[in-house]
C-alpha positions in Angstrom: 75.7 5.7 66.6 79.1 3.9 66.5 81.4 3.6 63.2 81.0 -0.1 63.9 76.8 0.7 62.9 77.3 1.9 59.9 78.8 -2.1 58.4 75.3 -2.4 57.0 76.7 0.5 54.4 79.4 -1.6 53.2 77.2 -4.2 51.1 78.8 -2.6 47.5 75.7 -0.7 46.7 75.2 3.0 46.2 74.0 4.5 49.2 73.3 8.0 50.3 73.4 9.1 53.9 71.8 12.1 55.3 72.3 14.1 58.8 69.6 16.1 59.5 68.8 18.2 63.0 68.4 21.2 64.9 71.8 22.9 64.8 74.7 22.4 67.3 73.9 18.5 67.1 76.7 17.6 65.7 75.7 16.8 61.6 79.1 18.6 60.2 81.1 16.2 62.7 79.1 13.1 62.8 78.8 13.6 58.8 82.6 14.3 58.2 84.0 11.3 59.9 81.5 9.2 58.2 82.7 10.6 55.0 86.1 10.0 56.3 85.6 5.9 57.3 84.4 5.1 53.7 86.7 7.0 51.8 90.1 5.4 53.7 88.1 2.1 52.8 88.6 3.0 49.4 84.7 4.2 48.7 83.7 6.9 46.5 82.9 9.4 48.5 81.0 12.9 48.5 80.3 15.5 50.9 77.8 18.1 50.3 76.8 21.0 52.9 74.1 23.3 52.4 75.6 25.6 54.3 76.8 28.8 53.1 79.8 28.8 55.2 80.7 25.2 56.0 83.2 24.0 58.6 84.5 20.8 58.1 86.6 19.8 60.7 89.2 18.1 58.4 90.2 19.8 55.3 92.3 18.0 52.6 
């Protein structure tokens, strides 16, 4: 999946995305620079890990 696949999330409507999979799939990365594209659009955006020890590659 390509950043350009996700335009179907900018319609204006609430939305909630989920990454789910075995581990060392890639959820924290793919689901960080999601995060990332619609919040320098000027979205709302949240993150939320489950994780007791997350690792989000960018850190603010």
């Amino acid at each position: 999946m390509s950043v350009q696949d996700l335009d179907f999330l900018d319609e204006g409507k609430r939305n909630m995305l989920m990454f789910c999979g075995k581990g060392g799939t890639g959820k924290t990365t793919s689901s960080t620079v999601t995060a990332v594209h619609f919040a320098q659009r000027g979205y709302r955006t949240l993150l939320i890990s489950p994780d007791p020890a997350p690792s989000y590659p960018l850190r603010g």
